[in-house]
N, CA, C and O atoms as a MOPAC input file, in Angstrom:
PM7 MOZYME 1SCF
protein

 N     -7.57100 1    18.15400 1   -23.09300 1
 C     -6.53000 1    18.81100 1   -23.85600 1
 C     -7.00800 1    20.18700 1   -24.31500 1
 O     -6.27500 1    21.13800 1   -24.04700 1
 N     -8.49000 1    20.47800 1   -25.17200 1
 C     -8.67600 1    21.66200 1   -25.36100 1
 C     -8.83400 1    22.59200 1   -23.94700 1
 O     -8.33300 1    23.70900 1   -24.08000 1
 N     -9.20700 1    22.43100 1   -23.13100 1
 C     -9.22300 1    23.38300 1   -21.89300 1
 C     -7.92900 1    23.41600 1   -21.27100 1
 O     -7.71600 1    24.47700 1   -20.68300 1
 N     -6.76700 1    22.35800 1   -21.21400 1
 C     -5.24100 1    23.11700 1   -21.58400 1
 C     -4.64900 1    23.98300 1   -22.10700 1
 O     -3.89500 1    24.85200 1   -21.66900 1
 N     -5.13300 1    23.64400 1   -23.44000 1
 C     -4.51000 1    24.57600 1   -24.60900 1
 C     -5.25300 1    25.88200 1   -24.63900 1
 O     -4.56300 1    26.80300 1   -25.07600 1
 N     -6.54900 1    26.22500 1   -24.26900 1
 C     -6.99700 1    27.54900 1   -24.13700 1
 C     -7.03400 1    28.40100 1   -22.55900 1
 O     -7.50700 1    29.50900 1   -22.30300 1
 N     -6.22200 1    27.23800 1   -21.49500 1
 C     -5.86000 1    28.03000 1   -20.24500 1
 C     -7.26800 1    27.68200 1   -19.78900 1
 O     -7.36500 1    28.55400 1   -18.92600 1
 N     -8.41700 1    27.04400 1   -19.74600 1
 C     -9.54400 1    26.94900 1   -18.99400 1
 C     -8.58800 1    26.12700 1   -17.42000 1
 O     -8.65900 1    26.44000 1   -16.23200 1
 N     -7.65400 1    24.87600 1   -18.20400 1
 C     -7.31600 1    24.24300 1   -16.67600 1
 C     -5.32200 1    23.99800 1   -17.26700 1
 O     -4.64800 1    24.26500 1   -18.26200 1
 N     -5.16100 1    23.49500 1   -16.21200 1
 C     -3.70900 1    22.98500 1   -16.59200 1
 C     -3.34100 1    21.61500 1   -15.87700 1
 O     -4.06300 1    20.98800 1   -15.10200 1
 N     -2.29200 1    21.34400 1   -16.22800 1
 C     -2.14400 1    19.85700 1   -15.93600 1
 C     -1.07000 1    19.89600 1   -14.51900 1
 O     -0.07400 1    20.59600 1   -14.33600 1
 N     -1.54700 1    19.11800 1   -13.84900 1
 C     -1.07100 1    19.18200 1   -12.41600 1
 C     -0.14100 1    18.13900 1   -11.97800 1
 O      0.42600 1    18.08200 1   -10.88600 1
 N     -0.02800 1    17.11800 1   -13.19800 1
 C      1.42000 1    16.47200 1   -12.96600 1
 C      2.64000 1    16.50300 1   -13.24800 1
 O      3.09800 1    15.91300 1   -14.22800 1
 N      3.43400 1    17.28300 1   -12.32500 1
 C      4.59300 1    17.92400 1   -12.06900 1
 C      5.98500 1    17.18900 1   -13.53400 1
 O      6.97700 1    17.74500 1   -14.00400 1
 N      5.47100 1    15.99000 1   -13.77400 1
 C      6.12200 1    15.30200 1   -15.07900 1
 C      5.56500 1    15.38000 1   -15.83300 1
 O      6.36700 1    15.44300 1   -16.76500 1
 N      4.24000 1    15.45800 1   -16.37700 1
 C      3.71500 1    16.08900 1   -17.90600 1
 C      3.77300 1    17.30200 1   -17.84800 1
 O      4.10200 1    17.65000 1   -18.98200 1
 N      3.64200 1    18.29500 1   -17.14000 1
 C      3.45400 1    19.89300 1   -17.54500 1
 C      5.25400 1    20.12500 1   -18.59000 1
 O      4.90400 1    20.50200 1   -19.70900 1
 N      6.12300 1    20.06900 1   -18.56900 1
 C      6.87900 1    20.23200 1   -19.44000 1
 C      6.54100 1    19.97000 1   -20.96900 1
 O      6.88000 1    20.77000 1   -21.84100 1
 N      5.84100 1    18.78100 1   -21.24100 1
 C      5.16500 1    18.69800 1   -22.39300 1
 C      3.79900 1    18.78400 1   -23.19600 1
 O      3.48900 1    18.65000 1   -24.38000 1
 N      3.04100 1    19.10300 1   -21.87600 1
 C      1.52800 1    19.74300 1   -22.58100 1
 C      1.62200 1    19.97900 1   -23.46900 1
 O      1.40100 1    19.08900 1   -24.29000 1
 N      2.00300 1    21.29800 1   -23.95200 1
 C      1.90200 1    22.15700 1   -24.69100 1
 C      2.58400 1    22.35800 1   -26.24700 1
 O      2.28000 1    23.07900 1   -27.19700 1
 N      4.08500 1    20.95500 1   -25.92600 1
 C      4.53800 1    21.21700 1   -27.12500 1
 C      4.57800 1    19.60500 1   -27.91400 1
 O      4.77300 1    19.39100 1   -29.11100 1
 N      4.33500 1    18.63200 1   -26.85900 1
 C      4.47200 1    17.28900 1   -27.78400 1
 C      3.18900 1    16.76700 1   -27.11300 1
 O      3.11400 1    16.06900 1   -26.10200 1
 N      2.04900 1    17.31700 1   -27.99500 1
 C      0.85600 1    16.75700 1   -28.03100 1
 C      0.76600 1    15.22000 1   -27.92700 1
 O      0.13700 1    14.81700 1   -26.94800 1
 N      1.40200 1    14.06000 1   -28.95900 1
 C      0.91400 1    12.91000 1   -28.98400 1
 C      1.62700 1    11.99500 1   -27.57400 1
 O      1.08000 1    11.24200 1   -26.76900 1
 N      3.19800 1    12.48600 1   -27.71700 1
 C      4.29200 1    12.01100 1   -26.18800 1
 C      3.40600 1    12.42900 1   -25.31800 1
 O      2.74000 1    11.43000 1   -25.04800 1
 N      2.89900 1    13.56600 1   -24.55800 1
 C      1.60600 1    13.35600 1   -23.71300 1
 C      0.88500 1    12.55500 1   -23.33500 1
 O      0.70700 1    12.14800 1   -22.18700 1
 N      0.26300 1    12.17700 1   -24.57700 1
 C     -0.70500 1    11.34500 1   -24.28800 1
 C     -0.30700 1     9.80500 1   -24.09800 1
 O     -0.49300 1     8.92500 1   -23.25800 1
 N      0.13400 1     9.90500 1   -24.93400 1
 C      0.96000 1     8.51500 1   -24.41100 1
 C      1.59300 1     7.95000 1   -23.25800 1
 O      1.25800 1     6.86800 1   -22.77600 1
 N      2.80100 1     8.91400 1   -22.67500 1
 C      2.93700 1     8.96700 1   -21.64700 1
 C      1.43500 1     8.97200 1   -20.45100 1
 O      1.09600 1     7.99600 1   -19.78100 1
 N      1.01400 1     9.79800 1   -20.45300 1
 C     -0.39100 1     9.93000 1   -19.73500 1
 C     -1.00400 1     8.39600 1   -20.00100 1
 O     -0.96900 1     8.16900 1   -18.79100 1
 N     -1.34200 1     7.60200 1   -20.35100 1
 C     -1.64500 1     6.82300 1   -20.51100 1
 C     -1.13700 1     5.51700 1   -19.91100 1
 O     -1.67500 1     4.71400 1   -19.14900 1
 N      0.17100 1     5.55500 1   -20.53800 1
 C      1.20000 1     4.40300 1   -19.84100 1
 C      1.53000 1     5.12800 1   -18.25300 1
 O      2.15800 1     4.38600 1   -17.49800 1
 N      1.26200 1     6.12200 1   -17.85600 1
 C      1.52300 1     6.09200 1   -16.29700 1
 C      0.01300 1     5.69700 1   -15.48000 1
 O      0.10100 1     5.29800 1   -14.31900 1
 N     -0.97600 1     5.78800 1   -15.94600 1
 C     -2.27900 1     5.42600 1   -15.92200 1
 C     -2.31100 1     3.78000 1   -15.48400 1
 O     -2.55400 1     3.24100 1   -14.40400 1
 N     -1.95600 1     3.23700 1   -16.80900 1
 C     -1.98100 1     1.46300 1   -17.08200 1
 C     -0.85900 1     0.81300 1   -15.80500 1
 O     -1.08800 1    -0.10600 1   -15.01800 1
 N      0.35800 1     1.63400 1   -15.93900 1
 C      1.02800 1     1.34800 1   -14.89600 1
 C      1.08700 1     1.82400 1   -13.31200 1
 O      2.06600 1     1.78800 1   -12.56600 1
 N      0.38300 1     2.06300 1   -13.16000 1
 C      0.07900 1     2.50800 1   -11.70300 1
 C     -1.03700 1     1.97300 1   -11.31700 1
 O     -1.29700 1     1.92900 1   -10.11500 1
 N     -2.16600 1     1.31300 1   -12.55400 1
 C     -3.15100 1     0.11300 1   -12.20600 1
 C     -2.89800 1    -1.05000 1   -11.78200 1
 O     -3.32200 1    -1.73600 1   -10.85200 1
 N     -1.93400 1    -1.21900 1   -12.82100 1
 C     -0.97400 1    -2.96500 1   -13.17900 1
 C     -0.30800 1    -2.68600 1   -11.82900 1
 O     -0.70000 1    -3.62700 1   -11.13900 1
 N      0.47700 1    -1.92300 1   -11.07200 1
 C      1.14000 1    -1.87600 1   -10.44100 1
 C      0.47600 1    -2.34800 1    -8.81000 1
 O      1.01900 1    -3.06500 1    -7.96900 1
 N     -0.99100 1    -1.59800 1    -8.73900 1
 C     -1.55200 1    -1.67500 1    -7.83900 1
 C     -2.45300 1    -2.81300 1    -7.30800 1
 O     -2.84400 1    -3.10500 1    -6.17800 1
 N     -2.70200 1    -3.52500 1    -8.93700 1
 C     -3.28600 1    -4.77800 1    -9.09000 1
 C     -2.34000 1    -6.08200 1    -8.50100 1
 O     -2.74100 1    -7.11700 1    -7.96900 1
 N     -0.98300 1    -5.66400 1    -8.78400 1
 C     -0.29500 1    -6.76500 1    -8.12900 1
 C     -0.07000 1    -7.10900 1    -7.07000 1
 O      0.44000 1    -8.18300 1    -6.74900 1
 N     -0.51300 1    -6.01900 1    -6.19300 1
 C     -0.17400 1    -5.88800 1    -4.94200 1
 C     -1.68500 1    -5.88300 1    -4.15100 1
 O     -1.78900 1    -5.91100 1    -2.92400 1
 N     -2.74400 1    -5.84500 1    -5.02400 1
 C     -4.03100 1    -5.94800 1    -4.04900 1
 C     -4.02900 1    -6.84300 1    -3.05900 1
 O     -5.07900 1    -6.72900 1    -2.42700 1
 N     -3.33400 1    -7.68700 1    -2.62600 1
 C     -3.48600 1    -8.83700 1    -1.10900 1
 C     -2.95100 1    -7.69900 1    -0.01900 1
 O     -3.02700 1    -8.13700 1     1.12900 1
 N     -2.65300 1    -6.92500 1    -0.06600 1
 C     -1.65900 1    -6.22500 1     0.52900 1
 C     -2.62000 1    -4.81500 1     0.91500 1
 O     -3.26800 1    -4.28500 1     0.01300 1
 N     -2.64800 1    -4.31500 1     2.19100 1
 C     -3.86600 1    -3.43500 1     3.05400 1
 C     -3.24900 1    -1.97700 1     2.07900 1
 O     -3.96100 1    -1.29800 1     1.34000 1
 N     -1.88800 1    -1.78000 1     2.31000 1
 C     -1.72700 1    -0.82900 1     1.18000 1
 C     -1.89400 1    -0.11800 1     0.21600 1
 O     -2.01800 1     1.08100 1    -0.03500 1
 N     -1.86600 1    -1.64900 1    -0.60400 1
 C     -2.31400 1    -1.31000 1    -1.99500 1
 C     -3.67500 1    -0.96300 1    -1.75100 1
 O     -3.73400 1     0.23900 1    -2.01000 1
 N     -5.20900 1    -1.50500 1    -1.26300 1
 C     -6.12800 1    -1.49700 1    -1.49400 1
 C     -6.64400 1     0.02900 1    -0.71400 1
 O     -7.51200 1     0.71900 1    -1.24800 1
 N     -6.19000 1     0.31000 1     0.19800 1
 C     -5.81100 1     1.80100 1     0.72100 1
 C     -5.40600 1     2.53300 1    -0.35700 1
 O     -6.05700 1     3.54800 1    -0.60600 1
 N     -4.36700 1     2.21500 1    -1.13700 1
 C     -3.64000 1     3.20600 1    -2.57600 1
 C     -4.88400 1     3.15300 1    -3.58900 1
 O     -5.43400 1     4.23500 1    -3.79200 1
 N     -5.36800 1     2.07900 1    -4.21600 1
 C     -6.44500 1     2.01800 1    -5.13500 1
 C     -7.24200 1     2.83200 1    -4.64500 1
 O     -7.26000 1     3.90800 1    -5.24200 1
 N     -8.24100 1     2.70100 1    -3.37000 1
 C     -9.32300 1     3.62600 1    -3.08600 1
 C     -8.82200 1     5.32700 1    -2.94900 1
 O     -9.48100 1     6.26300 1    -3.40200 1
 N     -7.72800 1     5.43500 1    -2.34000 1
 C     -7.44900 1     6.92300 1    -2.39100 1
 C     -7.27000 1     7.43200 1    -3.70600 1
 O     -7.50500 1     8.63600 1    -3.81200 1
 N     -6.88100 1     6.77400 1    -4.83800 1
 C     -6.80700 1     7.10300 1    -6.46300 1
 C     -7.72200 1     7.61900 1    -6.74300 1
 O     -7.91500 1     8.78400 1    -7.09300 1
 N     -8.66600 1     6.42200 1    -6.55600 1
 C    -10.25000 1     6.85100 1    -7.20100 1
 C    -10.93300 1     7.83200 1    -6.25900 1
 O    -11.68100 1     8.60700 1    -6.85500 1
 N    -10.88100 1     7.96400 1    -5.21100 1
 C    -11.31700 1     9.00300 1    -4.53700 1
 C    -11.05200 1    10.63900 1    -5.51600 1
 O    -11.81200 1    11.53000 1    -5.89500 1
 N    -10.07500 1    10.47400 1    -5.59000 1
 C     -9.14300 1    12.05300 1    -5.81500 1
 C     -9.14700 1    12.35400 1    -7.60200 1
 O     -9.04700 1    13.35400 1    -8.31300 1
 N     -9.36100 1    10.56600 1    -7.87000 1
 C    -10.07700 1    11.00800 1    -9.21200 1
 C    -11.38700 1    11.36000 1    -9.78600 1
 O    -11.47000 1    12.20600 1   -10.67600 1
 N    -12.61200 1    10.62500 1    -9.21900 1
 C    -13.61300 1    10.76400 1    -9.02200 1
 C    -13.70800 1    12.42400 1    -8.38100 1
 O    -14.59400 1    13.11900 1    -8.87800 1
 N    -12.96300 1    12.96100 1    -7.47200 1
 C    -13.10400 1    14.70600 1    -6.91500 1
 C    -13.10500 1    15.38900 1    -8.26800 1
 O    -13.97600 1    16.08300 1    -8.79100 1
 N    -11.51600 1    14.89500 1    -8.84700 1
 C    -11.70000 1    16.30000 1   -10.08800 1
 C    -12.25900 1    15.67300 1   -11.45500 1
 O    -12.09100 1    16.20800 1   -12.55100 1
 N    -13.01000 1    14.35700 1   -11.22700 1
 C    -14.08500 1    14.42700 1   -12.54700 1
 C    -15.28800 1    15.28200 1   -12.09000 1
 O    -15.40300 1    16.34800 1   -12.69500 1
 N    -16.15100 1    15.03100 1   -11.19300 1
 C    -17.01900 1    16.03500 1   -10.95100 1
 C    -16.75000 1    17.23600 1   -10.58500 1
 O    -17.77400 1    17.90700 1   -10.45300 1
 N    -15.30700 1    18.06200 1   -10.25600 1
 C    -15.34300 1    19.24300 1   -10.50500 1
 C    -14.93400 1    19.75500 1   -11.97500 1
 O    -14.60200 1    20.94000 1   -12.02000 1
 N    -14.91500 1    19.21300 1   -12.88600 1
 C    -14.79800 1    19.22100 1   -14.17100 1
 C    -16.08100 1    19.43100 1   -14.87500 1
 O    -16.54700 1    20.35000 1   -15.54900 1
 N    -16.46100 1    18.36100 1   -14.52200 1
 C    -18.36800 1    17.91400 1   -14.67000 1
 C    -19.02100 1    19.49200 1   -14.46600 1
 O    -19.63700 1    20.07300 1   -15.36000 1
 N    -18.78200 1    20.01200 1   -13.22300 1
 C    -19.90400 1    21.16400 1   -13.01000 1
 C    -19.01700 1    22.38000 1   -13.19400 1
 O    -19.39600 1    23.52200 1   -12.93200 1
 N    -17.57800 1    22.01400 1   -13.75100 1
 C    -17.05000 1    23.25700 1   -14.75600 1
 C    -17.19500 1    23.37500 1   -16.12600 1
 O    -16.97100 1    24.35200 1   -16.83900 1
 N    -17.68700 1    22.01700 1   -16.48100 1
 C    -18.45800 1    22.02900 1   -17.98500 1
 C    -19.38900 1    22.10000 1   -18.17000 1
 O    -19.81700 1    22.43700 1   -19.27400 1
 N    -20.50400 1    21.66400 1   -16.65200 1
 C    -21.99000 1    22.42500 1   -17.16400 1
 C    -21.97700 1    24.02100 1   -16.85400 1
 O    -23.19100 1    24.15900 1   -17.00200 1
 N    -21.68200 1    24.88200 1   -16.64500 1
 C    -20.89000 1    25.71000 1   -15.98900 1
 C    -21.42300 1    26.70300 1   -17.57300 1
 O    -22.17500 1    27.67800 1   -17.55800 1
 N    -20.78500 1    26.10100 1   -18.77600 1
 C    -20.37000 1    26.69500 1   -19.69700 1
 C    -21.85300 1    26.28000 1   -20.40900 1
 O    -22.27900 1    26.90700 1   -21.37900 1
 N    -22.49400 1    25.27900 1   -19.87700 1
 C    -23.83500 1    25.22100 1   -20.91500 1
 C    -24.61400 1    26.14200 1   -20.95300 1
 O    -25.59200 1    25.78900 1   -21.61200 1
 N    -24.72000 1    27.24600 1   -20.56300 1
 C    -25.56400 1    28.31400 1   -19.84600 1
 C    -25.10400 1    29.52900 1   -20.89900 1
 O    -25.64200 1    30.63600 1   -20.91300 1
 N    -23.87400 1    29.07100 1   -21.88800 1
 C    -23.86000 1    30.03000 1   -22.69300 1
 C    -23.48000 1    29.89400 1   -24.11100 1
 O    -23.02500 1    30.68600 1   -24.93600 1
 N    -23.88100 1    28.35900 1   -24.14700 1
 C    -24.25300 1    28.06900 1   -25.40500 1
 C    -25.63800 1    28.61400 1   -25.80500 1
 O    -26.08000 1    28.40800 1   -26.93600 1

């Protein structure tokens, strides 16, 4: 949220960017419950080549922009 709010990054889901910026807590919340539900969602369906194809491509693409996050925040240790 602080590297939102000071423009370091922005939010890239085409349904939260309308509210970044002005309903801080609906954000998060939302963000959250689309999170839980797209787990729950994927969990129900794990027998299924799909789903387990959908789970791994998640974490793939999430795991990408935690570590490009990661070495955009050590990034900044260099000037503390």
């Amino acid at each position: 949220m602080l590297w939102v709010h000071t423009g370091l990054a922005r939010e890239a889901n085409p349904l939260l960017q309308p509210i970044v910026h002005n309903h801080v807590l609906l954000f998060i919340i939302v963000k959250i419950a689309l999170g839980f539900l797209s787990t729950w969602f994927l969990w129900q369906y794990r027998q299924r080549a799909l789903a387990v194809i959908g789970t791994f491509s998640v974490f793939i693409v999430y795991y990408a922009v935690f570590l490009h996050y990661l070495r955009f925040a050590s990034f900044f240790e260099y000037f503390i």
